[in-house]
C-alpha positions as CSV (number, residue, x, y, z in Angstrom):
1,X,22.9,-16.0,-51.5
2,X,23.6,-12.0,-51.8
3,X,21.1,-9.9,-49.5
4,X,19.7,-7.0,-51.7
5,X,19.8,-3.5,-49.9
6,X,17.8,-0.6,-50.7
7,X,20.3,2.4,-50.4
8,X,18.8,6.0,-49.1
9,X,21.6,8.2,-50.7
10,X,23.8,7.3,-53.7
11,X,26.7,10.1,-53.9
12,X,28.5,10.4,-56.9
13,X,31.2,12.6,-57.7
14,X,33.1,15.5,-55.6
15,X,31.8,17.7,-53.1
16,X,30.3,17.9,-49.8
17,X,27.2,15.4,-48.5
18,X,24.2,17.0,-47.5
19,X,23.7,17.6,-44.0
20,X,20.7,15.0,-43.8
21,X,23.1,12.3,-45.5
22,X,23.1,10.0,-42.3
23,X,19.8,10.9,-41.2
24,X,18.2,7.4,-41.8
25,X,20.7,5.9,-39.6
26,X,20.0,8.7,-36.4
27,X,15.7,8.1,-36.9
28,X,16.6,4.4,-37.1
29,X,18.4,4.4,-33.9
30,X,15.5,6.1,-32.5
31,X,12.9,3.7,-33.1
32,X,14.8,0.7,-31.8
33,X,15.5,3.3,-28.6
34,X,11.8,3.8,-28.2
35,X,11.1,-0.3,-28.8
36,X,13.4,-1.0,-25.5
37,X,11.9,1.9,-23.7
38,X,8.5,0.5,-24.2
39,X,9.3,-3.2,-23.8
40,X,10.5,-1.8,-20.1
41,X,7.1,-0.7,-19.5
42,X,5.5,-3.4,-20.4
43,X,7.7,-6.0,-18.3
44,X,6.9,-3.2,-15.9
45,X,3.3,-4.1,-15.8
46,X,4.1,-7.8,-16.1
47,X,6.2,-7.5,-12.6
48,X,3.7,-5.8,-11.3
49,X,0.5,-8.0,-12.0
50,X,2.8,-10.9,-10.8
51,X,3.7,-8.8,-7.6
52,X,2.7,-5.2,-6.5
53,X,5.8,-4.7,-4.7
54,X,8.0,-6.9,-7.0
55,X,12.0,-5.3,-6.8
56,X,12.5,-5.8,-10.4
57,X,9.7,-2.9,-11.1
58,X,12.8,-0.2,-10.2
59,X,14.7,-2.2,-12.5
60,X,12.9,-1.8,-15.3
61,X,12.0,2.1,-14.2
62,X,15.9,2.3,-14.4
63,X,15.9,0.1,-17.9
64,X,13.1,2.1,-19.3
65,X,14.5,6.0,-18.4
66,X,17.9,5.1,-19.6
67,X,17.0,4.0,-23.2
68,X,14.5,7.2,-22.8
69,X,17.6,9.1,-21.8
70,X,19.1,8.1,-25.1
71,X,16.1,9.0,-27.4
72,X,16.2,12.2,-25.7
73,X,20.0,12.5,-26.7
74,X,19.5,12.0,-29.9
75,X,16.8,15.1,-30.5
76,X,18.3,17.6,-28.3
77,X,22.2,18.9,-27.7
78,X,24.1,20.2,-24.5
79,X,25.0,23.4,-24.5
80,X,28.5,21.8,-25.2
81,X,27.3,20.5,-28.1
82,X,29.5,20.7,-31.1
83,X,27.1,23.1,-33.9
84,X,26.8,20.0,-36.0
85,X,25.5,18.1,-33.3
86,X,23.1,20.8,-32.2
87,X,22.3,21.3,-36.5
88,X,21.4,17.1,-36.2
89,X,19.5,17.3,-33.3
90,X,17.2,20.6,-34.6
91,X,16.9,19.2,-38.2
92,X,16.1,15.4,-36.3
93,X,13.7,17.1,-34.1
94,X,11.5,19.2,-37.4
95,X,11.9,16.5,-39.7
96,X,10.0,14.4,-37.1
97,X,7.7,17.0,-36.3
98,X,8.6,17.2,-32.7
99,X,9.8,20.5,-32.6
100,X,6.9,21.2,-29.8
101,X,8.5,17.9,-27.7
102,X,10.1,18.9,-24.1
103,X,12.6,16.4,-23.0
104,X,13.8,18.2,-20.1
105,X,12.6,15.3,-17.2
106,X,14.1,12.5,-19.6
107,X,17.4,14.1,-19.9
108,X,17.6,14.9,-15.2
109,X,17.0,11.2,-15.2
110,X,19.8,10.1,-17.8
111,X,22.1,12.8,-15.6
112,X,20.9,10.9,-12.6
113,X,21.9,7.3,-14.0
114,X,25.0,8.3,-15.3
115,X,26.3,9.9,-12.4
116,X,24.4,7.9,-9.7
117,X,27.8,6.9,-7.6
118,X,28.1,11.0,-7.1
119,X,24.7,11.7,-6.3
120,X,24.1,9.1,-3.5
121,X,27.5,10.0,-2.3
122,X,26.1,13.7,-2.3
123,X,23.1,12.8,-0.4
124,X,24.5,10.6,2.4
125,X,27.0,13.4,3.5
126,X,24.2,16.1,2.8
127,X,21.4,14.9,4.6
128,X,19.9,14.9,8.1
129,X,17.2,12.5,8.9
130,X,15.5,9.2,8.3
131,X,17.0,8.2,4.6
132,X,15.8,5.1,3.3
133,X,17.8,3.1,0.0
134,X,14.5,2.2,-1.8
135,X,11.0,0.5,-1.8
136,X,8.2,-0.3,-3.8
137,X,4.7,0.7,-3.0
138,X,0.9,2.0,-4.0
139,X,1.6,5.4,-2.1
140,X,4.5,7.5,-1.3
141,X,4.7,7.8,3.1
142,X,4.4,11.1,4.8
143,X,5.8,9.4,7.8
144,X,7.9,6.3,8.6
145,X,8.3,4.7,12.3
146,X,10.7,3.0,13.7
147,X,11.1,0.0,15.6
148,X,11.6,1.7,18.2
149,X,8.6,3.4,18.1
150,X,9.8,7.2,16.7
151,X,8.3,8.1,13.7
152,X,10.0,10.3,10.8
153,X,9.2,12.4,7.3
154,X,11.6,9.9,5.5
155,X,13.5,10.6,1.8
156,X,14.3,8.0,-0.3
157,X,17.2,7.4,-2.8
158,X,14.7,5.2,-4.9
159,X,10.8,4.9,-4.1
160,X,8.5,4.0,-7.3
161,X,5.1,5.0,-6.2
162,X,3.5,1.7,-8.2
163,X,-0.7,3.8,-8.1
164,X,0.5,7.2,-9.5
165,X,4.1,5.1,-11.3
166,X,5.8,8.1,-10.4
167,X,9.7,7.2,-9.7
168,X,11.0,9.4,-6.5
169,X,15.1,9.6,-7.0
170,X,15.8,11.3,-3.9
171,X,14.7,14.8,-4.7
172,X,13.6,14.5,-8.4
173,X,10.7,13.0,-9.3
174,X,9.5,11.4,-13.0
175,X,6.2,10.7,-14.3
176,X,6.9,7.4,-16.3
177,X,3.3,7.5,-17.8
178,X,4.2,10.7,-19.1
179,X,7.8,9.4,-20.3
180,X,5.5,6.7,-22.2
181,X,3.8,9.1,-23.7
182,X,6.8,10.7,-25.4
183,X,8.7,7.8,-26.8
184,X,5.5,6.3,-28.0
185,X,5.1,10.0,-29.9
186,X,8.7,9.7,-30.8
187,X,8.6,6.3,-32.3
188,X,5.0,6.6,-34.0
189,X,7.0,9.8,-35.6
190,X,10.1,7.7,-36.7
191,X,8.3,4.7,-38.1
192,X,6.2,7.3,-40.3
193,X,9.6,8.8,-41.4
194,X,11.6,5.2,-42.1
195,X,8.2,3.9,-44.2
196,X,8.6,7.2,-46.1
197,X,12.5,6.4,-47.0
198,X,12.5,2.6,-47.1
199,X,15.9,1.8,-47.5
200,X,18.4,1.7,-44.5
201,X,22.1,1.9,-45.8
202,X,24.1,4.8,-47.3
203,X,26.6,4.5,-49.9
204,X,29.8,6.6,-48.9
């Protein structure tokens, strides 16, 4: 049996591909981004209605920011960027109509993840203080005590506040309600595109 593909682009002939040859396969990689990111969530709120306080929540925060990290990676470019890369990511970003999209938070916490080692390294020689690896809970503590009886302001290197689901990595803090919100934007905007163009294979 011989599986029948629809092809986007058939290029025949000399001469350069357009620049939106390989678009298809950049949107497509951005849906199934946003599908992981959201299917975090959700076994975020299955963790939780099993257990408030249940460890795997920063898991899935983690799980959820990074494949958001990659969404975001898609649509923007570093300043490093090579100028087809920053080309893709502008021409990703208007034929998606997400021109207006700020992915500034989701890109700090894909910075964070990928250099994690460095940062905690930087903040244990850096701080001064009660610093506490992580924990889960409904509010975020002005002050900690000891069992000693002395109480501190304490930072964390990981606190998800679990009432507001706001993620606390030591001195950055990311609104994953609001991270929702974009990736579901994003994805709504890529499906739209993909059931405009229907097929999913080039041929080069």
């Amino acid at each position: 049996m011989t599986d029948r593909i629809q092809r986007q682009w058939v290029w025949k002939g000399k001469g350069k591909k357009p620049p939106d040859f390989a678009d298809g396969f950049f949107i497509s990689e951005l849906e199934f981004q946003c599908e992981f990111a959201l299917r975090a969530f959700g076994e975020m709120r299955q963790a939780y209605a099993n257990d408030p306080k249940h460890p795997g929540l920063l898991a899935m925060a983690h799980v959820l920011l990074v494949f958001a990290g990659n969404v975001a990676k898609i649509l923007t470019a570093s300043k490093t960027a090579s100028p087809k890369s920053r080309a893709r990511a502008k021409r990703l970003r208007e034929a998606l109509a997400l021109d207006d999209m700020d992915f500034d938070q989701i890109r700090i916490a894909r910075n964070f993840f990928e250099h994690f080692d460095e940062r905690i390294e930087r903040y244990l020689s850096t701080h001064t203080g009660i610093l506490i690896h992580r924990r889960v809970q409904e509010y975020f503590p002005k002050e900690v005590q000891l069992d000693d009886g002395r109480t501190f302001e304490p930072s964390f290197l990981q606190f998800l506040n679990t009432s507001s689901l706001e993620l606390t990595l030591y001195d950055q803090h990311f609104r994953l309600q609001e991270i929702r919100g974009q990736i579901e934007k994003v994805q709504n905007a890529a499906k739209m595109w993909l059931a405009k163009r229907s097929g999913s294979a080039v041929q080069l």
